[in-house]
C-alpha positions in Angstrom: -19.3 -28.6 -17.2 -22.7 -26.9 -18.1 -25.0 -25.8 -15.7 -28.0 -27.7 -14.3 -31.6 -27.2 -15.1 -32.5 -24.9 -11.9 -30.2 -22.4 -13.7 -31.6 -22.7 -17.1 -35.3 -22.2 -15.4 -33.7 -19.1 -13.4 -31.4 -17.9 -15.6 -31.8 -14.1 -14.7 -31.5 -14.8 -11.0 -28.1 -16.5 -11.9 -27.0 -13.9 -14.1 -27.2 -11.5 -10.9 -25.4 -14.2 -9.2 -22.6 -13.9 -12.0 -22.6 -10.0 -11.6 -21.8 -10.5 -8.0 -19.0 -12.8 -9.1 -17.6 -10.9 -12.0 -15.8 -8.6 -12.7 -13.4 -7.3 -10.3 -14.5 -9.3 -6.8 -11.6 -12.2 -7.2 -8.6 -10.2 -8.9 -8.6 -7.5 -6.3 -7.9 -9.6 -3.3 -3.8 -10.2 -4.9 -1.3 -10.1 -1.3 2.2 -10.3 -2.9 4.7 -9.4 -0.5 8.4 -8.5 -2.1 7.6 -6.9 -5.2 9.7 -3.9 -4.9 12.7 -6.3 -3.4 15.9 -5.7 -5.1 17.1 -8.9 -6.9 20.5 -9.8 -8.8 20.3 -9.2 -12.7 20.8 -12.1 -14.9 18.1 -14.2 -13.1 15.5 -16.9 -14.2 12.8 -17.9 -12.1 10.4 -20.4 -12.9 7.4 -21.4 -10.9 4.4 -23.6 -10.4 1.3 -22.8 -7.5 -1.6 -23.8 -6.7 -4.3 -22.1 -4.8 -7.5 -22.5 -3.5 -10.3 -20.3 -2.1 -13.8 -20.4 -0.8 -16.2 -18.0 0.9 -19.7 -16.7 1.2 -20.4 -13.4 -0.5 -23.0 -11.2 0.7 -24.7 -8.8 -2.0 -26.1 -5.5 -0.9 -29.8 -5.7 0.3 -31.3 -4.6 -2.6 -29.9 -7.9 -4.8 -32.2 -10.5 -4.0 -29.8 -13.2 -4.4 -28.8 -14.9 -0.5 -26.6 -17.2 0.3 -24.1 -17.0 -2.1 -20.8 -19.2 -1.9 -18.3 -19.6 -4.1 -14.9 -22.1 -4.7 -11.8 -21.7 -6.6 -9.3 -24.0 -7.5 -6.5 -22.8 -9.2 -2.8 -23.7 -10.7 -0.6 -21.0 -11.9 2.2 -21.5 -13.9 5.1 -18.2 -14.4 8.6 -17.3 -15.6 10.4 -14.3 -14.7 13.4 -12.7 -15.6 15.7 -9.9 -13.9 16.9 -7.4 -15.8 19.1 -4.1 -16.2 17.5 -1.0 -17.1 19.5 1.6 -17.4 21.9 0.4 -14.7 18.8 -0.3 -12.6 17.6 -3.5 -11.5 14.1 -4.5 -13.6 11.9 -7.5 -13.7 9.6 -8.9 -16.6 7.4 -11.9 -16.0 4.5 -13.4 -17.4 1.6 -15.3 -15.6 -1.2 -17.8 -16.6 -3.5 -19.9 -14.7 -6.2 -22.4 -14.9 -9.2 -21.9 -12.9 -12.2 -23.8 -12.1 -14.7 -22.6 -10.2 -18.1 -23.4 -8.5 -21.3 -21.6 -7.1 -24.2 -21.0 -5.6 -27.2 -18.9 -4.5 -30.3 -18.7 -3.6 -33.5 -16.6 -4.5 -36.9 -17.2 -2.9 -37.0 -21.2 -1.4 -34.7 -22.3 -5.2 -31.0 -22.8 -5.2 -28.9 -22.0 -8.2 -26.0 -23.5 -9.1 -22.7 -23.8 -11.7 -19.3 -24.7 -12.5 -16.6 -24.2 -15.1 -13.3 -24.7 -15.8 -11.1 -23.0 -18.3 -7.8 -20.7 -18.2 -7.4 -17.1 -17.0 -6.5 -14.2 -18.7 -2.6 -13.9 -18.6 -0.5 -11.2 -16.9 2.3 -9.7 -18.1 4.0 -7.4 -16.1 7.6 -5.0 -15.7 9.3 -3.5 -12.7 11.5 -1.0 -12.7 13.7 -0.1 -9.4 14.6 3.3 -9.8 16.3 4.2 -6.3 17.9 2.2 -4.3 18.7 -0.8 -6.7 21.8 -0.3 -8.9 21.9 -3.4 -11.3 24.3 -6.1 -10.1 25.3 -9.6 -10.8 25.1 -12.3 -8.4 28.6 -11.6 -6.9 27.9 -7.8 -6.4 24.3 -8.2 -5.0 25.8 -10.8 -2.2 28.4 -7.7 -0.8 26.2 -5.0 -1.4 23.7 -4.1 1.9 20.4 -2.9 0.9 18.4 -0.3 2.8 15.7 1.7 0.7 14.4 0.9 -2.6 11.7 2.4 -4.7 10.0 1.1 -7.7 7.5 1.3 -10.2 5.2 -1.7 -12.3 2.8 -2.0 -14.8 0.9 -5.1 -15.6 -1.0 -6.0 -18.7 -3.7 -8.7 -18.9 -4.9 -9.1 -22.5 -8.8 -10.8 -23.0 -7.4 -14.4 -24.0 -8.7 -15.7 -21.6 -11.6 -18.4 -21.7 -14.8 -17.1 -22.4 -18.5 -17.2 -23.9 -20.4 -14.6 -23.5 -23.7 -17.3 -23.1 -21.8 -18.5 -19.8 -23.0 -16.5 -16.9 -19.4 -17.8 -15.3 -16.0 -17.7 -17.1 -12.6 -18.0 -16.0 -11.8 -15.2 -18.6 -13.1 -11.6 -18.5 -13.1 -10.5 -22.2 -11.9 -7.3 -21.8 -8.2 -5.6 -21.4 -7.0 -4.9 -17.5 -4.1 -2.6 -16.9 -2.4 -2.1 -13.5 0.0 0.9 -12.7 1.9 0.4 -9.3 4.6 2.4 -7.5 6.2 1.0 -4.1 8.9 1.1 -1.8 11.0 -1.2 0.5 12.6 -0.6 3.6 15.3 -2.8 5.1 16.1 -2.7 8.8 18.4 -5.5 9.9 16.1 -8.5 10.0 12.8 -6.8 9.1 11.6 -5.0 5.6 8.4 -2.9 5.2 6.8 -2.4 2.4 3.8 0.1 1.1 2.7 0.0 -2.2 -0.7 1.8 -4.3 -2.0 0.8 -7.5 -5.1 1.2 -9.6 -6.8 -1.5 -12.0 -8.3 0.5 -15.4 -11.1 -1.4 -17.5 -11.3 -1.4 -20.9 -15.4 -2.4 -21.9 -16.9 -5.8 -22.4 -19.2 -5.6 -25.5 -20.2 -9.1 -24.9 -21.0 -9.3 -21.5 -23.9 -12.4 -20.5 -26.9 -11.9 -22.3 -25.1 -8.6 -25.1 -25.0 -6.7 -22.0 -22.2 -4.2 -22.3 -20.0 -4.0 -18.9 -18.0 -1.0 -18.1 -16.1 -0.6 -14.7 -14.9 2.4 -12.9 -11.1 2.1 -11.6 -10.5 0.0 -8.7 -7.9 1.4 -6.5 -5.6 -0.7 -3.9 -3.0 0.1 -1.3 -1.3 -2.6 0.4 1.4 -3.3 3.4 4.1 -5.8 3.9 5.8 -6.4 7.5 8.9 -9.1 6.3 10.9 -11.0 8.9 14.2 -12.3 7.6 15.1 -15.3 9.2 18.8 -16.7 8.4 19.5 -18.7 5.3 17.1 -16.7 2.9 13.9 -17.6 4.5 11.0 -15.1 5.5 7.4 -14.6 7.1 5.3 -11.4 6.3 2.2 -10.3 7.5 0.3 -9.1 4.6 -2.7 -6.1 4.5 -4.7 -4.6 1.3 -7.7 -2.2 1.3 -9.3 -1.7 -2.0 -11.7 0.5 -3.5 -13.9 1.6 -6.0 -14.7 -0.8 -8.8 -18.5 0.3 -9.6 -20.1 -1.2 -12.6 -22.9 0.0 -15.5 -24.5 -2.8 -17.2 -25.9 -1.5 -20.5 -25.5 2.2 -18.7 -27.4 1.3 -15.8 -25.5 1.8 -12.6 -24.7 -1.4 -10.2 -24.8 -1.2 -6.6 -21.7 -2.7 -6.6 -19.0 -0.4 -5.1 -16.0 -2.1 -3.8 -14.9 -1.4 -0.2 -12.6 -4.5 1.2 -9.7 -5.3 2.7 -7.8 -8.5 2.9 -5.1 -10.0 5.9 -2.7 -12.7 5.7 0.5 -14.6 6.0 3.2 -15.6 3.4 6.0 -17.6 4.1 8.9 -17.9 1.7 11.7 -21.3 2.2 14.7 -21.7 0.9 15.5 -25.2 -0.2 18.4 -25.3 -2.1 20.6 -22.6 -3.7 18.0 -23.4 -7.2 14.9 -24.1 -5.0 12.2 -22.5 -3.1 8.6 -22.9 -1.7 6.4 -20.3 -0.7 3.2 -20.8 1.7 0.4 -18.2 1.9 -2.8 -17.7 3.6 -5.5 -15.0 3.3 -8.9 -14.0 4.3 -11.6 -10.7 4.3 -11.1 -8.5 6.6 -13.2 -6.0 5.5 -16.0 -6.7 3.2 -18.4 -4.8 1.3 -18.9 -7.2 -1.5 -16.9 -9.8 -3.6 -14.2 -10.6 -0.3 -16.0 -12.9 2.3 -13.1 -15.6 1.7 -10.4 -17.4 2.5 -7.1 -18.7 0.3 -4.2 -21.0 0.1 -1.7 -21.2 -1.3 1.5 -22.8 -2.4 4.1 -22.1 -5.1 7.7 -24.0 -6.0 10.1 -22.1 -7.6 13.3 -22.5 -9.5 16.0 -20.1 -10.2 18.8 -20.5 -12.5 21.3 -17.7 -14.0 24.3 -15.9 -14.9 
């Protein structure tokens, strides 16, 4: 959809609006618990989510924009694929997503507002276990106890992405993101934890709204995981990120836009069937300095088949 007319009459207030949005608020708030989990090689997983999220961002006082609230609906589709490396257990898989989102703010006594729909950037991403996680079949990994485990990821999103640069919202970012992660899991009879760090680099967007030219500073994230096990492969963790960094130039000029959040929340993972699963998640701000006044949730089914 295009936007109204209040937006077209206020278009530089909106495009503040979109800074607030973009880049870097959304993509940061990511709670995946189990990443650095050992899994048999030889294994396909296939999965379809959906999630949705809604909130009330509050800029710094200097932006004159108020008000501002934001929802996302959006349904994920990914494959993944366990691997041996080296006689350690890896993982490739690929993710892409459409999004369609909706906002508004206010400046003075007028309210702005837009929507748009379109697909994300993908993600493609590979783990590598490099302690703690011999590769194993099936058969193996069933008789095999694990304790520690340590790991290492890197995930690539390429600018493909939906986007015009005469939108002042897109669902893709038209730039290159690259994420370097290292991790570790504990097992201790029924419980895991998990502690993970990772930083987001930016490459530049040339065409940013208006041929503004957008460059980010790295955003850095750490992130916990406490993981019940309960019998016949199901699971509830408690999930906790705190991100940082992030600060944008526009055309050179310096944003007052310095990420300081943290997000909180729940995921629960259910076995269905030896093939099936569904996993239920929930997350909201914590701590917010701008971009992570929201709440999400979330749903994915999944579908495993292999050697």
């Amino acid at each position: 959809m295009g936007f109204t007319g209040a937006v077209r009459r206020t278009s530089s207030a909106f495009y503040l609006l979109a800074l607030l949005f973009f880049p870097g608020a959304v993509i940061a708030q990511d709670l995946e618990p189990r990443t650095y989990s050992n899994l048999p090689v030889g294994q396909n997983y296939l999965v379809a989510g959906y999630a949705y999220s809604e909130g009330e961002i509050t800029p710094a006082p200097s932006v004159p924009i108020k008000d501002i609230d934001l929802t996302q609906d959006t349904f994920v589709g990914a494959y993944s694929r366990t691997i041996d490396l080296g006689g350690n257990s890896g993982k490739v898989d690929v993710l892409w997503s459409r999004v369609c989102l909706e906002g508004e703010g206010t400046i003075g006594d007028q309210t702005i507002r837009g929507d748009r729909c379109g697909t994300s950037d993908p993600r493609a991403r590979l783990t590598y276990l490099f302690y703690g996680a011999p590769a194993m079949n099936l058969a193996e990994f069933k008789a095999t106890p694990i304790s520690r485990v340590i790991g290492v990821s890197l995930a690539v999103s390429p600018p493909l992405g939906d986007y015009n640069e005469e939108n002042l919202i897109n669902s893709g970012s038209n730039r290159w993101t690259f994420k370097p992660d290292i991790g570790i899991s504990n097992r201790h009879g029924n419980w895991s934890l998990e502690a993970s760090f990772g930083a987001r680099l930016f490459t530049d967007n040339d065409s940013f709204f208006g041929q503004t030219k957008l460059e980010q500073e790295t955003l850095y994230q750490v992130q916990g995981n406490v993981i019940y096990h309960f019998p016949a492969g199901r699971w509830l963790s408690l999930d906790g990120n705190y991100f940082w960094g992030g600060k944008t130039k526009k055309d050179g000029v310096e944003a007052d836009d310095l990420q300081k959040n943290s997000r909180i929340g729940l995921t629960l993972g259910w076995l269905l069937s030896n093939q099936y699963s569904v996993k239920f998640y929930a997350n909201r701000g914590l701590v917010t300095r701008i971009g992570n006044d929201s709440d999400t949730l979330g749903l994915a089914l999944q579908y495993r088949w292999g050697e």
